[in-house]
C-alpha positions as CSV (number, residue, x, y, z in Angstrom):
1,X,-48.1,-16.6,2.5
2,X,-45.6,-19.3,1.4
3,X,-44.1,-17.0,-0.9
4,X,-43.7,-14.4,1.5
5,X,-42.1,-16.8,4.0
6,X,-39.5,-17.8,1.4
7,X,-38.7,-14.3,0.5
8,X,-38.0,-13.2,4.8
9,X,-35.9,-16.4,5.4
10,X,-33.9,-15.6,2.2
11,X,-33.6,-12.3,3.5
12,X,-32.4,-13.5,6.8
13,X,-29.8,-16.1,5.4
14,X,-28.4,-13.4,3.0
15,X,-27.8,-11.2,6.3
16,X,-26.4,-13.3,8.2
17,X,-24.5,-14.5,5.4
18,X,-23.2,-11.1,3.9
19,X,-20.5,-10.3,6.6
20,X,-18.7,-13.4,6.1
21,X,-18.4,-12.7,2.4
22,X,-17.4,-9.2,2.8
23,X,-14.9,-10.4,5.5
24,X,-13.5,-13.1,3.1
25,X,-13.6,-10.6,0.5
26,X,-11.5,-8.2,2.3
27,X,-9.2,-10.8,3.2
28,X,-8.4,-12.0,-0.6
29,X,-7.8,-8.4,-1.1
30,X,-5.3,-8.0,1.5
31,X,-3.2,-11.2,0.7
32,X,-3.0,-10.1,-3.0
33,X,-2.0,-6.2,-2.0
34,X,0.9,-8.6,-0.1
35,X,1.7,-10.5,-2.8
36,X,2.2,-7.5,-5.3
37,X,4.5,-5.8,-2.8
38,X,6.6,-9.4,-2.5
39,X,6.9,-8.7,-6.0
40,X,7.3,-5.7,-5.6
41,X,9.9,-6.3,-3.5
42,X,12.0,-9.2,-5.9
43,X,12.0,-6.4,-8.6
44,X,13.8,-4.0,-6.7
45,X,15.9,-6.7,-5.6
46,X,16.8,-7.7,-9.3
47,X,17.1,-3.7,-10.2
48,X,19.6,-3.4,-7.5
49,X,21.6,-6.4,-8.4
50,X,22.0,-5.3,-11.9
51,X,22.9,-1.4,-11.1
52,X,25.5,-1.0,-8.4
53,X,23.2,-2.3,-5.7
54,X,21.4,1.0,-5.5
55,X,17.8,1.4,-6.0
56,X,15.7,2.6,-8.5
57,X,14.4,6.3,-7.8
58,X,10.7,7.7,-7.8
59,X,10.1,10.6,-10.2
60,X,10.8,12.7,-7.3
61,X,14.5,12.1,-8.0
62,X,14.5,9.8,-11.8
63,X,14.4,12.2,-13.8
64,X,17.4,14.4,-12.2
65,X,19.5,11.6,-12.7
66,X,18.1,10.4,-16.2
67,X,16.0,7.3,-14.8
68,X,12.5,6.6,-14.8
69,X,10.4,6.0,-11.7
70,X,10.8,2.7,-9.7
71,X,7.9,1.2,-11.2
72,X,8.7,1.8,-15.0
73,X,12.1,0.8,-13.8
74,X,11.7,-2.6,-12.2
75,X,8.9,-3.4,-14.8
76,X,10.9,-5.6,-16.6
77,X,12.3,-7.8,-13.9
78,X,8.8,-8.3,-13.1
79,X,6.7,-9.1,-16.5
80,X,9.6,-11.5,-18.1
81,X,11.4,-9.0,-20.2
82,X,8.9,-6.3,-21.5
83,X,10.2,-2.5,-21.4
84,X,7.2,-0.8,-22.0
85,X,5.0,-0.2,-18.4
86,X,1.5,0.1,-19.7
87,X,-1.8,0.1,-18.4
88,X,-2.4,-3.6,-18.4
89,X,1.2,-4.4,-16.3
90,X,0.5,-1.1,-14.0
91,X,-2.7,-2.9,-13.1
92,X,-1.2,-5.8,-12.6
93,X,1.8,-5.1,-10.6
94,X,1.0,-1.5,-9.0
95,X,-2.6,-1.4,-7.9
96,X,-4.1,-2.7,-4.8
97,X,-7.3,-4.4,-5.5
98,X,-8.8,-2.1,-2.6
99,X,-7.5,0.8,-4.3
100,X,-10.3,1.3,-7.5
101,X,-8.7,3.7,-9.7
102,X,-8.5,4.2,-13.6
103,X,-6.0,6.5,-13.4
104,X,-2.5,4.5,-14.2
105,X,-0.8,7.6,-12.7
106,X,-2.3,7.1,-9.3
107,X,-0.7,4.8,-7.7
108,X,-1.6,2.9,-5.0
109,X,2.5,2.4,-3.9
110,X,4.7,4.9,-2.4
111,X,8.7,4.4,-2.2
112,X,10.1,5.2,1.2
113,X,11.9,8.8,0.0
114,X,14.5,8.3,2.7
115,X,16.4,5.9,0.0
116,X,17.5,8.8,-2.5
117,X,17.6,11.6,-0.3
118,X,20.8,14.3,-0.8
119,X,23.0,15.1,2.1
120,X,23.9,18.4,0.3
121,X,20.1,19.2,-0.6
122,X,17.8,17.7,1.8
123,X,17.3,18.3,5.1
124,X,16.6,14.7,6.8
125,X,17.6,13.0,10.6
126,X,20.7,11.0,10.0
127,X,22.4,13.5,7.5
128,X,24.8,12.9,6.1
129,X,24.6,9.4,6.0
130,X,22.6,8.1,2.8
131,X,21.1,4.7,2.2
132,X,21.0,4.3,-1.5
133,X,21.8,0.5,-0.6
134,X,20.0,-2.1,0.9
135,X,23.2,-2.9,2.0
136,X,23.8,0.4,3.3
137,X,20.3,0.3,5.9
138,X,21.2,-0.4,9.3
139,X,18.1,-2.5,10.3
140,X,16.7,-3.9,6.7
141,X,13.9,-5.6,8.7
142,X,12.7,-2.9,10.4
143,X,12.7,-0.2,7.8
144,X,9.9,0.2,5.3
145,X,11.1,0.1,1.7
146,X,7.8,0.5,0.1
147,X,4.3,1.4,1.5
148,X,0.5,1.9,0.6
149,X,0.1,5.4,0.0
150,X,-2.8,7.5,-0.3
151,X,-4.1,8.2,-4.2
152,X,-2.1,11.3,-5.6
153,X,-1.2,11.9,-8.9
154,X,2.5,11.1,-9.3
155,X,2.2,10.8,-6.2
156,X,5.3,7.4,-6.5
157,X,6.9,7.9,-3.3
158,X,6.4,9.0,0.3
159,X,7.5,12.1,1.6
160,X,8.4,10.7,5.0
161,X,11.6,12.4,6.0
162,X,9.1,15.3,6.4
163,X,6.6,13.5,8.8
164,X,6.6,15.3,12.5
165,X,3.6,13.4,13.8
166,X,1.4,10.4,13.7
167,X,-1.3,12.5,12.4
168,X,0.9,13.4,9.3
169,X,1.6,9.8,8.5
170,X,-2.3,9.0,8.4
171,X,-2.7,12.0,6.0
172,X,-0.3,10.3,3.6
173,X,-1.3,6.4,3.7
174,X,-3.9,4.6,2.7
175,X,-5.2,3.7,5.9
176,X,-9.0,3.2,5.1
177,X,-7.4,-0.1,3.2
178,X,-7.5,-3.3,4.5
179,X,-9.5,-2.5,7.8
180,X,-7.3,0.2,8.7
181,X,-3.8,-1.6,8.2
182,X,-2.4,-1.2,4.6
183,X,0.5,-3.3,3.7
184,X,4.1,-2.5,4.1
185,X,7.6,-4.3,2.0
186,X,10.4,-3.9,3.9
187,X,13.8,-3.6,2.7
188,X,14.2,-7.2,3.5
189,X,11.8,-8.5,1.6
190,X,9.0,-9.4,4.1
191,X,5.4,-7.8,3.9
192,X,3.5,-6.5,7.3
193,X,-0.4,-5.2,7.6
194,X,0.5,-2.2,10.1
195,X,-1.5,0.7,11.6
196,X,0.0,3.9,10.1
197,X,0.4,4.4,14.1
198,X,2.5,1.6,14.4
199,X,5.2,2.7,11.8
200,X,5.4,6.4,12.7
201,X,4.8,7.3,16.7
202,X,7.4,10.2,17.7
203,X,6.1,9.9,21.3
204,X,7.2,6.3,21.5
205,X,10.9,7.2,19.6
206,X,9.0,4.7,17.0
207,X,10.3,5.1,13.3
208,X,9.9,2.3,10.7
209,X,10.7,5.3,7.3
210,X,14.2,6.3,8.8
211,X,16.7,4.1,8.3
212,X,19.0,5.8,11.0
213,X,16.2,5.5,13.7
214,X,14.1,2.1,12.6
215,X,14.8,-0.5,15.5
């Protein structure tokens, strides 16, 4: 009887206990997914600063231009020196700890597409204006650099200048991380937990992805 009094009490304390761990579980999660995009967010910074200002381009658009993807490309501003992106420093750098994946080509990241877009080859709101500079972005802390994107092979940058809807936005994020609100580096710098809702809403004239309508 004793031992079957122990056992339901340690039952009951590991119930009442197991939400609070999860919680603070989640929450270590979500402050590290920050801190990589801060990163994140200094190695683009350091890219720019040594190439024109201009940032580094996604694969959508590297290798048209001979240049790797942003993460290959601001690698080495982030691991001290090393050229060479492997497995180990994609892990590191480029996957969320919510996002479980084994894949190094599925990355949990997504560059905001609006930054290498073509005036003479894309069709995008604000054409012809083009915002290959930080420097060159209207409302730096109100437009999303760099966001949490839904696993897709190659899948390195967001497609956003194509979004019509809420809905669409949703399709393409990770929004089943971090309780609903992945993380989001803007192009100043600083990190925000957002409902895909809250940075795409065309019913409230609400766009955090283009930099001609972020406000």
């Amino acid at each position: 009887m004793e031992i079957l009094v122990v056992v339901a009490v340690t039952g009951i304390l590991v119930a009442i206990a197991l939400p609070s761990i999860q919680g603070a579980i989640t929450r270590a999660h979500s402050t590290e997914c920050a801190s990589n995009l801060r990163a994140i967010g200094l190695g683009i910074n350091f890219y720019s600063l040594e190439h024109h200002g201009e940032f580094p381009r996604s694969f959508h658009s590297g290798g048209t231009h001979g240049q790797p993807g942003w993460t290959a490309s601001i690698y080495p501003y982030l691991s001290g020196g090393d050229e060479e992106l492997d497995v180990a420093g994609f892990e590191r750098y480029f996957r969320c700890p919510d996002h479980r994946e084994t894949n190094p080509y599925v990355f949990s990241y997504g560059l905001n597409v609006h930054f290498e877009l073509d005036p003479n080859g894309d069709d995008y709101t604000g054409s012809p204006a083009t915002w290959r500079k930080a420097s060159q972005v209207p409302k730096p802390s109100k437009t999303i650099l760099v966001g949490e994107t839904r696993p897709v092979l190659f899948g390195d940058h967001l497609m956003c200048h194509q979004w019509s809807s809420t809905e669409t936005a949703k399709n393409a994020l990770a929004k089943d991380r971090h309780r609903g609100k992945p993380s989001f580096l803007f192009v100043d710098g600083h990190v925000e937990n957002l409902k895909p809702e809250q940075t795409l809403n065309p019913s409230k004239s609400l766009n955090l992805w283009n930099p001609s309508l972020a406000r």
